[in-house]
VEXROLUM-704918 format. One record per residue (C-alpha): residue number from 0; x, y, z; residue in one letter. Coordinates in steps of 0.5 Angstrom, whole numbers, plus 500, padded with zeros to 3 digits. Layout:
<atoms>
[NUM,[X,Y,Z],'A'] ...
</atoms>
This chain:
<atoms>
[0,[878,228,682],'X'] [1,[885,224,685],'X'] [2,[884,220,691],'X'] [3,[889,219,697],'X'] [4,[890,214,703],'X'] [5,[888,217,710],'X'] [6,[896,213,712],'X'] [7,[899,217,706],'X'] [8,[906,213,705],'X'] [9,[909,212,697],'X'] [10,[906,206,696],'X'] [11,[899,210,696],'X'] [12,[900,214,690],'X'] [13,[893,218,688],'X'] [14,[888,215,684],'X'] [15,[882,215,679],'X'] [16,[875,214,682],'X'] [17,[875,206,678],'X'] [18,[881,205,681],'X'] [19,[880,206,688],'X'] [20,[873,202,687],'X'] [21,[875,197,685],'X'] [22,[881,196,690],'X'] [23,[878,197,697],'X'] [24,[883,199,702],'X'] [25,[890,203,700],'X'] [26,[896,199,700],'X'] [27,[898,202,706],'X'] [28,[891,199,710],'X'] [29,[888,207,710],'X'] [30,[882,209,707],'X'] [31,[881,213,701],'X'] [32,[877,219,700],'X'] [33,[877,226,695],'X'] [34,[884,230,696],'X'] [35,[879,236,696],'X'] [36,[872,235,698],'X'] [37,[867,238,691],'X'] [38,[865,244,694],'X'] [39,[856,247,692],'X'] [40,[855,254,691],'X'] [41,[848,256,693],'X'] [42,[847,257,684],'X'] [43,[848,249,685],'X'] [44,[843,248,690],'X'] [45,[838,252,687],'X'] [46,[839,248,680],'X'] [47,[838,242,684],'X'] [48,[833,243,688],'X'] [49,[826,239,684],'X'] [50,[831,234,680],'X'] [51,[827,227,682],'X'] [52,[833,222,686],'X'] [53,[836,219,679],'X'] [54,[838,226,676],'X'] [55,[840,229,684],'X'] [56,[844,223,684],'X'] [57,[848,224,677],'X'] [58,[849,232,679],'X'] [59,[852,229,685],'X'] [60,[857,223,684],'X'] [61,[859,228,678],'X'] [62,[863,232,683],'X'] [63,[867,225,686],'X'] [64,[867,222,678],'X'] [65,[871,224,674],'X'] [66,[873,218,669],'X'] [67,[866,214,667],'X'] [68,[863,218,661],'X'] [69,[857,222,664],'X'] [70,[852,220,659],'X'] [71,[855,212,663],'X'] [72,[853,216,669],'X'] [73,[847,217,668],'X'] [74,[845,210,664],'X'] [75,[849,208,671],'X'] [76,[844,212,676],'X'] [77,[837,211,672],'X'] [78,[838,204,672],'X'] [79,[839,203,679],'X'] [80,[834,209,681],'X'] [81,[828,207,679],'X'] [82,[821,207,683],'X'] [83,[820,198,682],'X'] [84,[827,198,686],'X'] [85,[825,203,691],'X'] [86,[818,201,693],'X'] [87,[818,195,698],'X'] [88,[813,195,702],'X'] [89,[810,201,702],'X'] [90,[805,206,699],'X'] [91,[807,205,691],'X'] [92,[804,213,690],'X'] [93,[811,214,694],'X'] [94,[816,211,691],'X'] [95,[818,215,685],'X'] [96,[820,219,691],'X'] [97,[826,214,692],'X'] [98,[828,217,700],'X'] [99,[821,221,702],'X'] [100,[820,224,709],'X'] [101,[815,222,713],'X'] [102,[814,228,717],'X'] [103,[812,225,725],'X'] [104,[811,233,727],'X'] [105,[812,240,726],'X'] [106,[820,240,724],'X'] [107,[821,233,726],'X'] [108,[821,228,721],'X'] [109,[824,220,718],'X'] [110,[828,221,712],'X'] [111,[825,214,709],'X'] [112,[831,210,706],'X'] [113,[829,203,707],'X'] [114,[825,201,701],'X'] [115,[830,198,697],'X'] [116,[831,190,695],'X'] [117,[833,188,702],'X'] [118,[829,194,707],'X'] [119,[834,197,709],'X'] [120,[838,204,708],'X'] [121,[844,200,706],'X'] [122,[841,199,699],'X'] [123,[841,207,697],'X'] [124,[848,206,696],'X'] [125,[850,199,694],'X'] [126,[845,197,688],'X'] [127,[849,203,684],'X'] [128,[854,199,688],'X'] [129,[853,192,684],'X'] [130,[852,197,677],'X'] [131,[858,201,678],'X'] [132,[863,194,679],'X'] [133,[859,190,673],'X'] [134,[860,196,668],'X'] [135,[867,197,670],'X'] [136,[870,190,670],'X'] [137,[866,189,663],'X'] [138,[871,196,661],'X'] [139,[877,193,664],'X'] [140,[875,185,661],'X'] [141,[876,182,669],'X'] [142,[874,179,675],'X'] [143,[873,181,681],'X'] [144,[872,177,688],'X'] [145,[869,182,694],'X'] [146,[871,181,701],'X'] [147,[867,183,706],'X'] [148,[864,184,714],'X'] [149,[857,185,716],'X'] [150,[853,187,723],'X'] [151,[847,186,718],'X'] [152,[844,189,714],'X'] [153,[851,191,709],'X'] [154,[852,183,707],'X'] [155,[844,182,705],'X'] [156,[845,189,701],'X'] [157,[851,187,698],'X'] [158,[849,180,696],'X'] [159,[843,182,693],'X'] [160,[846,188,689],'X'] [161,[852,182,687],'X'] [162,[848,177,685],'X'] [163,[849,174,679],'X'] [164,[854,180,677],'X'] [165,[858,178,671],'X'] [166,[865,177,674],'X'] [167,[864,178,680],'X'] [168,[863,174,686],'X'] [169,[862,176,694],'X'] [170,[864,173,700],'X'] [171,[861,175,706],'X'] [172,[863,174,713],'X'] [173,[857,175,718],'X'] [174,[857,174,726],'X'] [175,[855,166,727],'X'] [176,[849,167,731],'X'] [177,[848,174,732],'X'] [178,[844,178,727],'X'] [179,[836,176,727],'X'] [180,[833,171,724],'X'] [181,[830,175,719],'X'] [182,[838,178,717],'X'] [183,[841,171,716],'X'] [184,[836,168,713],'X'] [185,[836,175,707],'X'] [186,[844,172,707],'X'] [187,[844,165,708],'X'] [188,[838,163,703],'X'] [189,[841,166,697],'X'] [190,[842,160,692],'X'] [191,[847,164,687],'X'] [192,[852,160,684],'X'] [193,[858,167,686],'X'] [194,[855,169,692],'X'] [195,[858,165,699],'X'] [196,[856,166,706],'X'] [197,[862,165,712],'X'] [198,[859,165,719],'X'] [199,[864,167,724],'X'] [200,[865,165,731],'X'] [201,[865,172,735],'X'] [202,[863,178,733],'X'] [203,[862,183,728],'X'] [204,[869,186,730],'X'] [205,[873,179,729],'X'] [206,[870,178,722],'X'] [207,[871,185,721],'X'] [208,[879,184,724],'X'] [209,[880,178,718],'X'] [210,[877,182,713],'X'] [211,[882,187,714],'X'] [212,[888,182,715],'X'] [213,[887,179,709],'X'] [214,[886,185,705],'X'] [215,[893,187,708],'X'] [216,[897,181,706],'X'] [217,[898,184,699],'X'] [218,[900,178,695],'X'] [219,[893,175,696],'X'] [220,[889,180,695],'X'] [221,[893,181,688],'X'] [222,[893,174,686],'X'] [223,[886,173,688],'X'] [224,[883,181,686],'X'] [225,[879,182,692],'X'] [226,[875,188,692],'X'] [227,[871,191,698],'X'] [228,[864,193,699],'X'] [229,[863,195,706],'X'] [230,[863,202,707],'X'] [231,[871,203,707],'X'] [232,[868,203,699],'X'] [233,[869,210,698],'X'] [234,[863,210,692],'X'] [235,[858,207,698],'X'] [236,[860,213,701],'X'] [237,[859,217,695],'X'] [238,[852,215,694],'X'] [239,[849,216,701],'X'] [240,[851,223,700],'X'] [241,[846,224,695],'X'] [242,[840,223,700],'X'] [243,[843,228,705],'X'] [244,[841,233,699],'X'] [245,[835,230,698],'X'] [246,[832,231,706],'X'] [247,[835,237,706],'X'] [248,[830,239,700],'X'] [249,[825,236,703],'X'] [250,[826,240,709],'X'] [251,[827,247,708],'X'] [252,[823,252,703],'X'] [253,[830,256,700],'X'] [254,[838,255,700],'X'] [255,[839,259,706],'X'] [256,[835,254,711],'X'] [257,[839,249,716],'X'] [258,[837,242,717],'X'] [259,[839,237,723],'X'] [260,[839,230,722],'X'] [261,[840,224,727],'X'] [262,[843,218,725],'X'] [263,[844,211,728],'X'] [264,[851,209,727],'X'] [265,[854,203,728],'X'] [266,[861,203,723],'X'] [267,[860,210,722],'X'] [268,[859,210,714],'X'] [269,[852,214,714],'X'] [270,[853,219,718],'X'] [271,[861,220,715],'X'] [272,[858,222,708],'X'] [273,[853,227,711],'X'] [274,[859,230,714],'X'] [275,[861,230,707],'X'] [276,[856,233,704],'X'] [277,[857,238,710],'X'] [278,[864,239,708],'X'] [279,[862,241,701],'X'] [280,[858,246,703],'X'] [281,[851,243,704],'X'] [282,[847,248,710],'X'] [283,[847,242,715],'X'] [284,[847,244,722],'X'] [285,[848,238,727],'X'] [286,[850,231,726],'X'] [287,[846,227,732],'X'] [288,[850,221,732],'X'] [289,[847,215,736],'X'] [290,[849,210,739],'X'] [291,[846,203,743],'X'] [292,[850,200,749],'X'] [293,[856,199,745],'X'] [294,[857,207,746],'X'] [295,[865,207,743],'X'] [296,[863,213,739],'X'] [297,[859,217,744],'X'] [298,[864,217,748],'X'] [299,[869,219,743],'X'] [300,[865,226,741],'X'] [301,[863,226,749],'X'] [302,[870,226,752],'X'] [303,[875,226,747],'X'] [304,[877,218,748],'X'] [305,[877,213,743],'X'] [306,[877,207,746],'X'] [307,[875,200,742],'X'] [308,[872,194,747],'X'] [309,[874,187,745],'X'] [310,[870,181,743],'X'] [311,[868,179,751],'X'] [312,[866,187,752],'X'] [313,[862,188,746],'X'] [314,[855,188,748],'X'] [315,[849,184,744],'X'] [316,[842,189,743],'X'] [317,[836,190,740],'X'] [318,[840,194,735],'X'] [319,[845,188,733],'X'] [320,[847,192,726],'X'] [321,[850,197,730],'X'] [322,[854,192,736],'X'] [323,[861,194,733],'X'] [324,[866,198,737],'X'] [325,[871,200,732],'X'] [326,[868,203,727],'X'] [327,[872,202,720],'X'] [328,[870,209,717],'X'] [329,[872,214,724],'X'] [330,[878,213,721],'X'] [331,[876,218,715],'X'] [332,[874,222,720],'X'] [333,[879,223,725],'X'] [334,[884,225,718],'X'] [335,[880,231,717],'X'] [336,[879,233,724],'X'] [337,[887,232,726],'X'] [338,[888,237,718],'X'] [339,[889,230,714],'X'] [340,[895,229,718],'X'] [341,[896,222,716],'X'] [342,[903,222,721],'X'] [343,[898,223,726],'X'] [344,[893,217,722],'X'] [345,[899,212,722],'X'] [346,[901,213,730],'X'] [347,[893,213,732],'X'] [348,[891,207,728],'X'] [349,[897,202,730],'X'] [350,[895,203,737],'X'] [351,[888,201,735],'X'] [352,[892,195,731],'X'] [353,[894,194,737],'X'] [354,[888,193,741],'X'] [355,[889,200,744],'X'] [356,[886,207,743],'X'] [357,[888,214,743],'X'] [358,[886,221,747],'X'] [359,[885,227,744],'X'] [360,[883,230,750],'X'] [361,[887,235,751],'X'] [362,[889,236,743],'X'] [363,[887,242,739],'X'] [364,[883,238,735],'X'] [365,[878,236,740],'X'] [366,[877,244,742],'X'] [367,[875,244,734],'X'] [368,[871,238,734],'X'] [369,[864,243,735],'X'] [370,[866,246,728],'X'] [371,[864,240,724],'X'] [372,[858,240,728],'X'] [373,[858,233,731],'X'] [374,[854,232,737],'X'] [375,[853,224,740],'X'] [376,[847,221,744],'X'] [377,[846,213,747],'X'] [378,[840,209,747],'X'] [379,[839,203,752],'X'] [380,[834,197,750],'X'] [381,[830,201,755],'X'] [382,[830,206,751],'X'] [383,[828,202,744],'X'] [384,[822,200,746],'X'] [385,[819,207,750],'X'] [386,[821,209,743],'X'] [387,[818,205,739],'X'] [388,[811,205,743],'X'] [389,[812,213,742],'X'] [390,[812,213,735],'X'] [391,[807,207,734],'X'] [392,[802,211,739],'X'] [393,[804,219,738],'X'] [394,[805,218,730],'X'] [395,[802,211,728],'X'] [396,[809,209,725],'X'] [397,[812,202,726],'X'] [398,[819,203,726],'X'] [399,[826,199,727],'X'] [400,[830,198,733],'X'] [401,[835,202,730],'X'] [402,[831,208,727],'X'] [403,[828,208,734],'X'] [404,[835,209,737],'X'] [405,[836,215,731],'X'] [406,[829,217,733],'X'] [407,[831,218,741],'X'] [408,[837,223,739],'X'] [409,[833,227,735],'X'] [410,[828,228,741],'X'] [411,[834,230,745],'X'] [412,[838,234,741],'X'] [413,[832,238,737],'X'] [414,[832,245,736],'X'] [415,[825,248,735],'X'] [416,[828,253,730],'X'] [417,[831,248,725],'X'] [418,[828,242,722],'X'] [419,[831,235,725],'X'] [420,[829,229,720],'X'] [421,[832,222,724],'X'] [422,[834,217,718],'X'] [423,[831,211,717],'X'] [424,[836,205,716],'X'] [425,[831,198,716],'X'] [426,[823,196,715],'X'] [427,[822,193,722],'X'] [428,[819,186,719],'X'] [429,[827,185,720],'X'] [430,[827,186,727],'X'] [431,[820,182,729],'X'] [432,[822,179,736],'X'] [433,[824,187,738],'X'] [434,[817,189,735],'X'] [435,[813,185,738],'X'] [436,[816,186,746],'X'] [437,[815,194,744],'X'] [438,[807,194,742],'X'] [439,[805,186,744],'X'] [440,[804,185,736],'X'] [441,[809,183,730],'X'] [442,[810,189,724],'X'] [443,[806,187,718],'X'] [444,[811,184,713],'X'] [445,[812,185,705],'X'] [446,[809,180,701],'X'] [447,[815,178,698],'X'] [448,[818,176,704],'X'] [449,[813,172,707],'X'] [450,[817,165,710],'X'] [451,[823,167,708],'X'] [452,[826,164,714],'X'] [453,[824,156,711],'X'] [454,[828,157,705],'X'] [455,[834,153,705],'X'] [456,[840,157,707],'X'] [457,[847,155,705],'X'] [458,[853,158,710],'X'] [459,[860,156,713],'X'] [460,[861,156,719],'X'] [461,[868,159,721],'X'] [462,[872,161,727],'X'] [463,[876,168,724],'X'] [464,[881,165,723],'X'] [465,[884,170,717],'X'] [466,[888,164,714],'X'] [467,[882,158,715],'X'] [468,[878,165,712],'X'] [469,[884,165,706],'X'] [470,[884,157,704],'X'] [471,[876,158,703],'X'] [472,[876,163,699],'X'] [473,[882,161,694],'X'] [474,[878,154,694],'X'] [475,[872,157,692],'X'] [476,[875,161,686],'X'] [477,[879,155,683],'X'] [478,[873,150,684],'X'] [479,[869,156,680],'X'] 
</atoms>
């Protein structure tokens, strides 16, 4: 299995998995992904049907990892995969389960991904994240600074999966007064001596921008050996394909059956590596992407239009994780859907870079978009919270703002002959005030995050100044 670049020039060659693992972005400032998706026959989901979540995950990234030893592998995946990791707050009967569905209705479930260290989906993927980086630079005896952006819940997942890592420090940048109380506190309150917090004045889309400047300014990135951890990481989209096979197997009696999920998406990583699973041949039918006020990638899937908004034209929601309005890992997308053209990639993205958009309205890709199976909704604040009392009334279940806008596109778009399972993406502890509007209560809290928000917290206030950003960090690593 080789890797490319979605910009394809020379200065891409093709690359092992270890190798794009650790580097981020390609030189040419595209995204890796596999040459060819791995394709699953029928007599490999027959055989992987019952496999518990650790030995499922093996059979998977197997296909995508062709230069770590199988039997690391798999020291890999049964040490990040285990029932005391994926247990938090919720019935420990369930937790060997590692991503059960709780079914709400006939045909209609929540796929729960939210039981890791930090309560939300985002640890599915970056707790084998922590574990693949440390055993990789203990192989090639280096160190490794990661560089990233969060709306959210990626920062607390990273920082949680990195602490205390052997050669590895984070640096991870945040919108300054924008996440909930709950989220900078998971972040902020950490007193590792490799993790460093960086509040940025703006909005996610100002943070992500200087991350992507500074990758982009190769000298620096070599001379420091930035890494990433967000979801341009190709291994994080890796490992959250695995739990798409396991809502599958959950919701369909035989290989032959067709599932419907539902996703909230925010930078597109999570619905992207159901397309994946998608592409390697996994019977899913609909892709239902959900979007709150910041409806960038609605409106694409609706009209053929991407159109990113600015800083003054992002809206801030109930479902904070997911204001964004360029979403890092539509890129892979519009690669596959324009062939993998990577002209076609340069050409799009130097007018995002630019500030602008581009419209494939009237292009033979938007006429083949209904293959690929995506279909899009929008969730207002109105909308959140008629879903929350919905689910809390109808079904006895509290859940987040953003599974609440998963939870809304799965109503609109169900099909009564085929399953639908809306992902889970968080506990609702982390979103209390949201909660506490909808059904005049606050959710129950797990014991190990009672008063987290008193905790001492450690953070740099920054305007996203990519330089300002760059001095920090070369500071940091010289005074380490």
């Amino acid at each position: 299995m080789r890797y490319i670049s979605t910009r394809g020039d020379a200065a891409s060659p093709k690359k092992t998995f270890t190798e794009i693992l650790l580097d981020g972005l390609a030189p040419d400032g595209g995204l890796y992904l596999p040459e060819t998706y791995p394709r699953v026959t029928r007599a490999d989901l027959d055989r992987w049907r019952d496999l518990p979540y650790a030995d499922l995950a093996l059979a998977v990234l197997a296909r995508f990892i062709g230069d770590i030893p199988e039997s690391d592998l798999k020291a890999l995946v049964d040490k990040t995969y285990t029932a005391e990791v994926y247990c938090n707050g919720r019935d420990p009967a369930r937790a060997a389960e590692i991503a059960p569905v709780r079914w709400l209705e006939p045909g209609l479930g929540l796929l729960e991904l939210s039981n890791g260290p930090t309560l939300a989906f985002k640890d599915m993927a970056m707790q084998l994240l922590g574990n693949l980086f440390e055993y990789a630079l203990a192989k090639r005896g280096e160190e490794i600074n990661i560089l990233g952006a969060t709306s959210g819940d990626t920062g607390s997942a990273a920082e949680y999966a990195m602490r205390g890592k052997r050669g590895v420090r984070v640096f991870m940048l945040s919108p300054h007064g924008r996440m909930s109380a709950f989220q900078r506190a998971q972040m902020y309150s950490l007193q590792e001596a490799n993790i460093f917090n960086i509040a940025v004045r703006g909005v996610f889309d100002d943070a992500q921008d200087a991350v992507k400047a500074i990758f982009n300014d190769r000298d620096f990135k070599a001379r420091h050996r930035l890494g990433a951890v967000n979801s341009i990481n190709w291994a994080r989209v890796a490992a959250q394909t695995v739990y798409y096979f396991k809502g599958y197997f959950a919701a369909t009696r035989s290989n032959g059956e067709r599932v419907d999920f539902a996703v909230p998406s925010g930078n597109f990583g999570n619905i992207f590596a159901g397309h994946v699973a998608r592409m390697m041949g996994l019977p899913i039918g609909k892709l239902v992407l959900a979007t709150n006020e910041n409806d960038v990638l609605d409106e694409f899937f609706r009209t053929g239009v991407y159109r990113p908004r600015g800083a003054a034209d992002t809206w801030t929601t109930s479902s904070p994780s997911m204001d964004i309005s360029k979403a890092s890992n539509f890129e892979r997308f519009v690669f596959d859907l324009t062939g993998r053209d990577p002209a076609a990639i340069r050409e799009s993205w130097s007018r995002i870079d630019a500030g602008g958009g581009f419209d494939l309205s009237a292009s033979p890709y938007f006429s083949a978009l209904p293959e690929f199976g995506f279909v899009s909704g929008k969730s207002t604040h109105a909308d959140r919270l008629a879903t929350i009392r919905r689910a809390w009334k109808e079904y006895g279940v509290t859940i987040d703002p953003h599974t609440a806008d998963g939870l809304k596109a799965a109503l609109d778009r169900r099909a009564p002959e085929t399953p639908m399972l809306a992902l889970e993406t968080a506990q609702p502890a982390k979103f209390e005030e949201t909660i506490a509007e909808a059904l005049g209560h606050p959710p129950e809290r797990p014991a190990a995050m009672a008063g987290i928000e008193r905790l001492p917290q450690r953070v740099e206030v920054m305007n996203a100044d990519a330089d300002a950003i760059k001095h920090f960090i070369a500071r940091e690593i010289k005074a380490g």
